[in-house]
Each structure stands twice: as structure tokens, then as C-alpha cells.
N, C-alpha and C positions, 0 to 999 in steps of 0.2 A: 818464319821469315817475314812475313807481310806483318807481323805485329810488331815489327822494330822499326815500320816505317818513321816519318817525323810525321808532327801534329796534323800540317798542311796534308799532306799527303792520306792519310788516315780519313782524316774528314773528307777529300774526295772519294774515297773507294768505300766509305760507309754512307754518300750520298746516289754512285753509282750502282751502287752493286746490293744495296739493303743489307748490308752483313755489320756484323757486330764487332768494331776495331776500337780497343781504348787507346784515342791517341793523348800523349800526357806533354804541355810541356809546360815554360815555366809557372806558371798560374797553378794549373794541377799539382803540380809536385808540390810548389809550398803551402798552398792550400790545404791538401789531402796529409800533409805532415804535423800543421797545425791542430788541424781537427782531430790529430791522432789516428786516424784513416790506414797508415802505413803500418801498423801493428797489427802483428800476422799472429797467429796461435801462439808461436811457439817465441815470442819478441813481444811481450807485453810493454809497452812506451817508448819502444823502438822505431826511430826514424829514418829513412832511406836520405841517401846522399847522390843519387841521380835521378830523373826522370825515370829512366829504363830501371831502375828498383822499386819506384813508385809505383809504374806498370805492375810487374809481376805481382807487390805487393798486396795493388788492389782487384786484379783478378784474381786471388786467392780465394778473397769473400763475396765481391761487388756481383749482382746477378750479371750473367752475361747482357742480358737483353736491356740493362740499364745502361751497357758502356757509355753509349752515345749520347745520351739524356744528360750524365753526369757529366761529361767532357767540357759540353757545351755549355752546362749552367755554372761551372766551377771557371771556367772561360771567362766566360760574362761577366761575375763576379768579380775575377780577377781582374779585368781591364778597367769596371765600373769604381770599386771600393779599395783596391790595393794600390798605394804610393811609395816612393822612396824605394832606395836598398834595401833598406829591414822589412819593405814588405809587411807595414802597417795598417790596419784595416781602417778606412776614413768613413765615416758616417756621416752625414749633413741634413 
């Protein structure tokens, strides 16, 4: 239940409480799709078509104790270097 929270919410209860919650949302999903990330065992070049697929997909493999680490830097990245609809990576 508490890992279907939304991204907001995630990132409070993994700042109050020290616990490990991947929150994913638009950044991470297309990010983590990109990078092939969302290819599970048994789904080789297989991409997720929701956030909450993205979730499961990367708890499969992602250490648990990296949730947070990755949320945040895949975050960043995404607000810093991602433009447009397509979700274009901009370098400058």
C-alpha cells in the first residue's frame, strides 16, 4: 500500500521515517525507460507504459537501499536536462 503512494508523498515518508520508498514519476518513468532500466528478466527491451510499472519494474533489480538516491538524481536530471514532449535530453 504505502509504495503506490504519489512521488510527493514518497519523498516525505522517506525523509520522515528513513525508510526506503521508490517514488517514480514523470522524470523517472521516462528516464528509467530510456536507459532500458525497465527490462526485467524475463522482458528483455521491454518498456513500462505507467509510472506504477516503472516502480515494480525497477524494484525487481534496483538495491532497495538505492531507492532514494536514484529518485532524486533521476529527478534532477529530469527537471535540469529534459525539454519538450518527446522528452529530449538538452546538453549546453
Amino acid at each position: 500500500m504505502i509504495k503506490t503512494l504519489p512521488n510527493p508523498a514518497t519523498d516525505l515518508l522517506n525523509r520522515a521515517c528513513s525508510c526506503f520508498l521508490l517514488g517514480v514519476d514523470t522524470h523517472v518513468h521516462r528516464i528509467s525507460n530510456r536507459l532500458g532500466w525497465t527490462s526485467g528478466a524475463g522482458r528483455p527491451g521491454a518498456q513500462t507504459s505507467t509510472p506504477e510499472e516503472t516502480r515494480r519494474a525497477l524494484e525487481e533489480w534496483l538495491p532497495e537501499d538505492k531507492w532514494t538516491e536514484v529518485n532524486w538524481l533521476l529527478v534532477g536530471f529530469g527537471q535540469q536536462r529534459c525539454v519538450g514532449g518527446d522528452f529530449t535530453f538538452v546538453f549546453s
